[in-house]
C-alpha positions as CSV (number, residue, x, y, z in Angstrom):
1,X,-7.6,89.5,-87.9
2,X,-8.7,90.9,-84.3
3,X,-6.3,93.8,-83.5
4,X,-7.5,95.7,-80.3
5,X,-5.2,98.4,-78.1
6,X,-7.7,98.1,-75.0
7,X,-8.8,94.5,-73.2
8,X,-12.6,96.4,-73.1
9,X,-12.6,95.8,-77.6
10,X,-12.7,92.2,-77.7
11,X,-15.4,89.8,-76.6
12,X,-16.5,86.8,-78.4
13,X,-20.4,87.9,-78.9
14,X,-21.8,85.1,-81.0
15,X,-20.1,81.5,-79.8
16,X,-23.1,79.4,-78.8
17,X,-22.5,75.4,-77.4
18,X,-25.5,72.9,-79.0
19,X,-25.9,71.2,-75.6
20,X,-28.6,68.5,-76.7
21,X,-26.5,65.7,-76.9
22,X,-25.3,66.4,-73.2
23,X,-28.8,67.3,-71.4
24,X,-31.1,65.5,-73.7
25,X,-33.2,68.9,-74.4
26,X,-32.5,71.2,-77.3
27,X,-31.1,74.0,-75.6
28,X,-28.2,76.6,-77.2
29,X,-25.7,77.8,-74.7
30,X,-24.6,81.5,-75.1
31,X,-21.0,81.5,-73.6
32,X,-20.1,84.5,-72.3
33,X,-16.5,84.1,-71.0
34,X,-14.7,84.4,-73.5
35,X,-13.1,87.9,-73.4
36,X,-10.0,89.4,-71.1
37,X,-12.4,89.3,-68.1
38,X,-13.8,86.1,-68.3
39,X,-17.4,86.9,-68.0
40,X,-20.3,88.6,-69.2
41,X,-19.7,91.0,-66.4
42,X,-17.1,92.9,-68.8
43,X,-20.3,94.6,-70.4
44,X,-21.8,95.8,-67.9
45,X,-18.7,97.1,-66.1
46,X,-17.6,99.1,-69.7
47,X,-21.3,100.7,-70.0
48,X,-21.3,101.8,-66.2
49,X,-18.1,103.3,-66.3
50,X,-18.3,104.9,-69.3
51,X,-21.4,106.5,-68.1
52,X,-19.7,107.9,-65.1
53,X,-17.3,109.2,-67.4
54,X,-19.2,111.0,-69.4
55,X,-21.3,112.4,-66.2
56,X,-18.1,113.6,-65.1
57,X,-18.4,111.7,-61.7
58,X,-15.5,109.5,-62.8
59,X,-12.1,111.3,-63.4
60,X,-9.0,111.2,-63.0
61,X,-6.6,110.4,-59.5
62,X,-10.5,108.7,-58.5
63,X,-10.6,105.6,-57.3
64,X,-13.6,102.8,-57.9
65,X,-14.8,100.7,-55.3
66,X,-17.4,97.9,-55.7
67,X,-19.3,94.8,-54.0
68,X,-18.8,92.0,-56.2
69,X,-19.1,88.4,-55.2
70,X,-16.1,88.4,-58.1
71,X,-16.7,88.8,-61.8
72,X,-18.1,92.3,-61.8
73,X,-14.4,93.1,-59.3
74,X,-12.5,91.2,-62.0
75,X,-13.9,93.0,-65.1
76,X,-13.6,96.8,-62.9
77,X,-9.8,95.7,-62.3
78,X,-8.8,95.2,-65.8
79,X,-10.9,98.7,-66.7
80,X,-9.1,100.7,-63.8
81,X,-5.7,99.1,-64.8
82,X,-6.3,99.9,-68.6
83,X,-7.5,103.5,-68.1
84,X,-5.5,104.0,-64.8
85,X,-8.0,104.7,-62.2
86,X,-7.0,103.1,-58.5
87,X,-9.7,99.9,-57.7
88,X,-11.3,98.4,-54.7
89,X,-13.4,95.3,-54.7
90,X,-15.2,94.5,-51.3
91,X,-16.5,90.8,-51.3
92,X,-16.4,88.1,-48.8
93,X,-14.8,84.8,-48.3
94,X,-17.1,83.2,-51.0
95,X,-14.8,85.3,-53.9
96,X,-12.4,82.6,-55.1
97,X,-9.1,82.8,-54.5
98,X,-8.1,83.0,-58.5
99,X,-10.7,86.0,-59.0
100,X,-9.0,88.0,-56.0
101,X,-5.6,87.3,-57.2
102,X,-6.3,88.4,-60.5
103,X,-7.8,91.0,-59.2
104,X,-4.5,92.2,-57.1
105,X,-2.3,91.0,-60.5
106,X,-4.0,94.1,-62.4
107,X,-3.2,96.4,-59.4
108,X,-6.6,96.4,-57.7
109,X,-6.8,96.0,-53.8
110,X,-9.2,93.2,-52.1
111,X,-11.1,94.2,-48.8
112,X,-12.8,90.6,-47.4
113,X,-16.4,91.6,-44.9
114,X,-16.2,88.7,-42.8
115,X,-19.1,89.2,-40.8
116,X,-22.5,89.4,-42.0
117,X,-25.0,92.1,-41.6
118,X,-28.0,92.0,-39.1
119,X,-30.1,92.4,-42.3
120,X,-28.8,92.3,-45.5
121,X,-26.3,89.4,-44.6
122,X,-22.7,89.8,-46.4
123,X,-23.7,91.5,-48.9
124,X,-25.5,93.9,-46.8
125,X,-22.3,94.5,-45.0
126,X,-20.5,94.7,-48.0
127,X,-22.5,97.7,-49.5
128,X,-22.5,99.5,-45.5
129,X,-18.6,99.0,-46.0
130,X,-18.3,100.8,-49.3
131,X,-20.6,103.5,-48.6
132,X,-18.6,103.7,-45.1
133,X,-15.6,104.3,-47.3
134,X,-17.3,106.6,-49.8
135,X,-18.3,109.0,-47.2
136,X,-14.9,108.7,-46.0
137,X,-13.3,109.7,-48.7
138,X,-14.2,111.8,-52.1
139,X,-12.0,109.7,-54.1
140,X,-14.1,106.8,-54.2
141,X,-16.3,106.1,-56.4
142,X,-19.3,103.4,-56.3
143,X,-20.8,102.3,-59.7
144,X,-23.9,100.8,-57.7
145,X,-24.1,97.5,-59.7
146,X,-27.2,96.2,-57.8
147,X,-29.0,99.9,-58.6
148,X,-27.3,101.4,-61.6
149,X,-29.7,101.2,-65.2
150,X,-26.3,100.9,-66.9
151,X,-26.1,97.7,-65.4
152,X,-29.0,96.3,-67.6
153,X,-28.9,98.9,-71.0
154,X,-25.5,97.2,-71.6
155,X,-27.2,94.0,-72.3
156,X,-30.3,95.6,-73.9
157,X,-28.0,97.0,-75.9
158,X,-25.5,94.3,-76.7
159,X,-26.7,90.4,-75.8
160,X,-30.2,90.2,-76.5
161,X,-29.8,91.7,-80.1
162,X,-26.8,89.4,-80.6
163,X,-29.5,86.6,-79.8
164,X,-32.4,87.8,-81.7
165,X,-30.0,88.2,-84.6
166,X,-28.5,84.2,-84.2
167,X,-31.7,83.4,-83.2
168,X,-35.0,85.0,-85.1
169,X,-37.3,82.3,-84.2
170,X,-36.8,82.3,-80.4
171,X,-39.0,80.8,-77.7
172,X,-37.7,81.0,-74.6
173,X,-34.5,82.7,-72.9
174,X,-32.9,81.4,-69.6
175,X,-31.0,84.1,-67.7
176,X,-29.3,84.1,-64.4
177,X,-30.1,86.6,-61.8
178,X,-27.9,87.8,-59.8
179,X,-27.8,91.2,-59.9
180,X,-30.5,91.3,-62.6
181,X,-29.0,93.3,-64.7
182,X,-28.3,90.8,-67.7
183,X,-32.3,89.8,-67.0
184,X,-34.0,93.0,-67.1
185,X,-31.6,94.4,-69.9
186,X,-32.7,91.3,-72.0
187,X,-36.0,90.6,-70.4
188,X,-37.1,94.7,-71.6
189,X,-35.4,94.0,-75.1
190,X,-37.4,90.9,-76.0
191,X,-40.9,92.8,-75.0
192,X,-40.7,94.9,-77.4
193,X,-39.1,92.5,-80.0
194,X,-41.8,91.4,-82.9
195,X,-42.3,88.3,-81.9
196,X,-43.4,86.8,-78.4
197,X,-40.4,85.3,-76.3
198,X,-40.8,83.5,-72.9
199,X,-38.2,84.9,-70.1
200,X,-37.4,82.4,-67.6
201,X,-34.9,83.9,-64.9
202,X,-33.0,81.3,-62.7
203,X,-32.2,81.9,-59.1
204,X,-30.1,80.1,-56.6
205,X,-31.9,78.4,-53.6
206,X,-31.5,80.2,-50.4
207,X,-31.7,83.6,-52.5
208,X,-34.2,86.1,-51.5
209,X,-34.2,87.9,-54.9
210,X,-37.5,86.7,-55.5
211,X,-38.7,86.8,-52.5
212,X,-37.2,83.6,-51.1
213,X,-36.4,82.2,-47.8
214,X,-32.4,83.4,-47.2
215,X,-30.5,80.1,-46.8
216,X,-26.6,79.4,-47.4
217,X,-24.9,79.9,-50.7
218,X,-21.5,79.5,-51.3
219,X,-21.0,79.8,-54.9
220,X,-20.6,83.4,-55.6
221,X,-22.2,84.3,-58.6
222,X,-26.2,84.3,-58.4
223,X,-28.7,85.3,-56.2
224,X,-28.6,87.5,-53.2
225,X,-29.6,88.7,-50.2
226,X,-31.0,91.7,-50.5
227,X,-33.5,92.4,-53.1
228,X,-31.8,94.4,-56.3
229,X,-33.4,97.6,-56.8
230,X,-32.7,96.8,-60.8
231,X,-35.5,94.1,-60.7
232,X,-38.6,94.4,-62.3
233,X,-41.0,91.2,-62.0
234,X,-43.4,92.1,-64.5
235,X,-40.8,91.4,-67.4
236,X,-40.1,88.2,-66.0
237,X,-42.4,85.0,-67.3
238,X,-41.0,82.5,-65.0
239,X,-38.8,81.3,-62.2
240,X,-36.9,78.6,-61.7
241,X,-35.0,77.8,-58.2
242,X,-31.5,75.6,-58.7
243,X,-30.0,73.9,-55.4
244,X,-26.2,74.4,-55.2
245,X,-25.8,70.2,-55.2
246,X,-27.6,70.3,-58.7
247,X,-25.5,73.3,-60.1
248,X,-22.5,71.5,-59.2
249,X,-23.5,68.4,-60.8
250,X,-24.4,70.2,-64.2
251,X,-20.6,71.9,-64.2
252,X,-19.6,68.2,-63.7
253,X,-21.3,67.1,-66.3
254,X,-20.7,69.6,-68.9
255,X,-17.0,69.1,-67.9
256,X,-17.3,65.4,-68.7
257,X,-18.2,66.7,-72.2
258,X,-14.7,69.1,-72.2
259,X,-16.8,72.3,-71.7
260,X,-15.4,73.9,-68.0
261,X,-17.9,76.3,-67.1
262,X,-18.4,78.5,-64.0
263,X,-20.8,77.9,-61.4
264,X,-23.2,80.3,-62.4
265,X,-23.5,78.9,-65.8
266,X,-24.1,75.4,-64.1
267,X,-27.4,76.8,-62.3
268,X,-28.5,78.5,-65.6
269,X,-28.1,75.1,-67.0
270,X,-29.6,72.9,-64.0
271,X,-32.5,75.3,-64.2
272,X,-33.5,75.4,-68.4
273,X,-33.3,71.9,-68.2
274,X,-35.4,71.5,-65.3
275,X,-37.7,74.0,-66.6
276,X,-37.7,72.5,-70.6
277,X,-38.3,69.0,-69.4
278,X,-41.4,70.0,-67.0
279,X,-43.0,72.2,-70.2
280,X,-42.4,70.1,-73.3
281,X,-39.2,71.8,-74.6
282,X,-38.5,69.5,-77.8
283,X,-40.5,71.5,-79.9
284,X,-39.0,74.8,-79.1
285,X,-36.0,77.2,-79.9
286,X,-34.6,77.6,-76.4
287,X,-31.2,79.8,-75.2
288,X,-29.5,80.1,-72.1
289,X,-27.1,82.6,-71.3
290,X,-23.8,81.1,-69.6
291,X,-22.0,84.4,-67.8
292,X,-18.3,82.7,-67.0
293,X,-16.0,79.6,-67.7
294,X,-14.9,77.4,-65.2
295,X,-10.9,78.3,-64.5
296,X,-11.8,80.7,-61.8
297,X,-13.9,77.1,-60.1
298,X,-10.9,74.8,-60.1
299,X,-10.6,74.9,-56.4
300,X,-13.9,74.8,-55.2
301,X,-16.7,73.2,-57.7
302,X,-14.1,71.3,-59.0
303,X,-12.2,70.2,-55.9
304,X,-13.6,67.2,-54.4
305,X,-12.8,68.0,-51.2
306,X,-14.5,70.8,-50.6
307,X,-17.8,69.3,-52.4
308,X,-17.7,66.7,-50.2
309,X,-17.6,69.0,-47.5
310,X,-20.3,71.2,-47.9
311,X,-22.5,68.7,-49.7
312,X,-21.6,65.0,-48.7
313,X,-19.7,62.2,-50.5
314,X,-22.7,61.6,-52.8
315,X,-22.7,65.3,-54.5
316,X,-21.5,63.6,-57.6
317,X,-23.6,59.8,-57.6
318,X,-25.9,60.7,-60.4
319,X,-26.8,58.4,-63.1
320,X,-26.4,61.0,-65.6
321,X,-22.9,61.7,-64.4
322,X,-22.0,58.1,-64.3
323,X,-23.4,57.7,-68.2
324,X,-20.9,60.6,-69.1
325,X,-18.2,58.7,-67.1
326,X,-18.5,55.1,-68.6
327,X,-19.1,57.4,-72.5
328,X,-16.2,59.6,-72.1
């Protein structure tokens, strides 16, 4: 029996999907969702703000303010809430709606950039807006997810050793980048692990993380538009770029199986099976990291009319998906 007095002491650490029988490659899914926050971003946001905390630039009557596309602004909300410090998350109109009403449920307030930066784009408005507000006002507190090393020693120090210990005889890890913090945190554990491990980071198309082309992304989650000072290439093996039609149809087709997943999990997917079917993958041990479930998706990956809006009537006319419609 789990007995816990705070939302930050629970998170399910070792549940892992087999996904072979869905994708045809033998990949292990580390799901990540399944705490009070709904994604991985629960670590990071515990490890930054207890390191504020203890740097004393965090204390009480302050108030934390962050740029979040929306799982890092839910996971700060239930934090502030639980150890009753004010909370601002400044996103855009990419944030679902459920994320910024959960956000406003635990007390938190929701400021919406509409227009994007000259350079930078809306994220780079975004960030101009909080450190508008932080000069503005001593209360305010910015974590800096996009610059702050807590931000990756929360998963050096909690989800790659989880993984090396489920998994001793790993060959290759898939993780999202977005921020890069679960990358580099995992990416720096695994080089100096005993054995060798390939890291393959997945970015969205239209992303200019990696030095990209910036394009149009409407699923919040991965990649951005301005570079995050976090990443370091050199601990990164490969790349794989996911278009947004083919991280929709992954979610789709994990759903057909009864696994919902976010849309960031669906473009960690998309890409280690892209990247395991190009390379031979059969004979390997191969993880991906998925950072969220699906709930938050309902009305947007999983809403046909706005997938046929953005991405035409045929989004969905795969023969994969159409083999998992006739089989379920």
């Amino acid at each position: 029996m789990t007995v816990i007095s705070v939302p930050m002491d629970f998170n399910a650490e070792d549940l892992y999907v087999d996904l072979r029988s869905i994708v045809g490659q033998a990949l292990f899914l580390k799901c990540e969702g399944f705490n009070f926050a709904g994604s991985i971003k629960l670590k990071a946001a515990s490890e930054m703000v207890a390191a504020a905390e203890r740097n004393g630039v965090l204390k009480p009557g302050c108030i934390l303010v962050e740029s979040s596309s929306g799982n890092l602004g839910v996971a700060l909300s239930i934090i502030a809430a639980s150890k009753g410090y004010g909370f601002l998350c400044v996103t855009d109109a990419r944030c679902n709606l459920s994320a910024r009403r959960f956000m406003e449920a635990m007390g938190g307030r929701v400021h919406i950039v509409a227009e994007p930066a000259a350079e930078g784009g809306l994220l780079g408005a975004r960030i101009a807006h909080v450190g508008a507000l932080c000069a503005a006002d001593e209360r305010y507190v910015w974590l800096n997810q996009y610059a702050n090393a807590n931000n990756w020693r929360a998963h050096y120090r909690t989800t790659a050793p989880a993984i090396a210990r489920r998994f001793p005889q790993l060959d290759v890890l898939f993780v999202g980048a977005g921020t890069t913090g679960t990358l580099m945190g995992c990416a720096r554990y695994f080089r100096e692990w005993h054995r060798r491990v390939r890291v393959v980071a997945v970015d969205s198309v239209g992303s200019v993380t990696f030095g990209g082309e910036p394009g149009r992304r409407m699923i919040p989650g991965l990649g951005t538009s301005v570079r995050p000072a976090l990443l370091d290439e050199s601990y990164v093996d490969d790349l794989v770029r996911v278009e947004e039609a083919d991280t929709v149809r992954a979610c789709h087709r994990l759903a057909r199986r009864g696994f919902l997943f976010g849309g960031s999990t669906g473009t960690v997917v998309s890409g280690a099976v892209e990247w395991l079917s190009r390379n031979d993958g059969h004979a390997v041990t191969a993880v991906a990291i998925a950072p969220d479930l699906g709930e938050r998706y309902l009305d947007t990956i999983y809403q046909t009319n706005w997938l046929q809006g953005l991405y035409g009537e045929g989004v969905l006319a795969t023969e994969e998906l159409a083999a998992d419609m006739r089989s379920a």
